[in-house]
N, C-alpha and C positions, 0 to 999 in steps of 0.2 A: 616796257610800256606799262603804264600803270590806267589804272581804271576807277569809275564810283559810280556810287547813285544813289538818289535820294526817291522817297514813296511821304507822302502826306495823306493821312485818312481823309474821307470823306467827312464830310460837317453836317451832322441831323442833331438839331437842336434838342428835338423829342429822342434822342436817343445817346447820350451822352458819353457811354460803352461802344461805342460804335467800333468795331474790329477794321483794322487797317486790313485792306481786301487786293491790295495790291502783290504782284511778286513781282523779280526780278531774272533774269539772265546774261548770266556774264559766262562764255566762255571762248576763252580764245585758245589759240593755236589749235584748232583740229585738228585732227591728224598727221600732229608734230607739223604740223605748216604754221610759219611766223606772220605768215600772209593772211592766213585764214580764222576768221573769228566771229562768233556766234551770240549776240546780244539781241535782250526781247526784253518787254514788259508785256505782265499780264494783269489786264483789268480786273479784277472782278465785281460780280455785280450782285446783288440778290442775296438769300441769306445762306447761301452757301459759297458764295462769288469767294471766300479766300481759298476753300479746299479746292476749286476748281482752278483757280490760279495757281496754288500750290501742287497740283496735279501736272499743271502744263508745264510747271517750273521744273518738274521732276522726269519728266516723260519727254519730253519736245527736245531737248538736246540731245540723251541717247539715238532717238530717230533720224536726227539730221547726221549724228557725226558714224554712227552704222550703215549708212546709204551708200550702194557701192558706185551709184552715180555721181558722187559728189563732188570730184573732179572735174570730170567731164560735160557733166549738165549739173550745175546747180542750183538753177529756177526748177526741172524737173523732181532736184531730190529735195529741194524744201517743199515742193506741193506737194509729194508722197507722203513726206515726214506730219504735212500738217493735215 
């Protein structure tokens, strides 16, 4: 199975540097399951909006794929996670 994805910065005229503030997540097979796979984007917004995306990108998939619920309930363990 292959995968991609693309992020396009935001457009402020007044600010020409503008930091692309998006992240991504790509993670598939948790838990050695071929079934189960784990993709997100994260906005961000504000003038910290990349490290906090860059935050979620790093933090949000250890949480969901560490859930020992994740089998069994896995609307409960991405609400935990999130």
């Amino acid at each position: 199975m292959r995968f991609s994805y693309r992020t396009k910065k935001g457009n402020v005229p007044s600010n020409p540097n503008k930091v692309n503030q998006d992240s991504y997540i790509i993670n598939p097979n948790i838990q050695n399951k071929t079934y189960q796979h784990f993709f997100g984007i994260c906005d961000g917004h504000g003038p910290l909006g990349h490290h906090v995306s860059g935050y979620i990108k790093n933090s949000l998939p250890n949480a969901v794929v560490s859930s020992k619920n994740l089998q069994k309930n896995p609307s409960e363990a991405l609400m935990k996670a999130f």
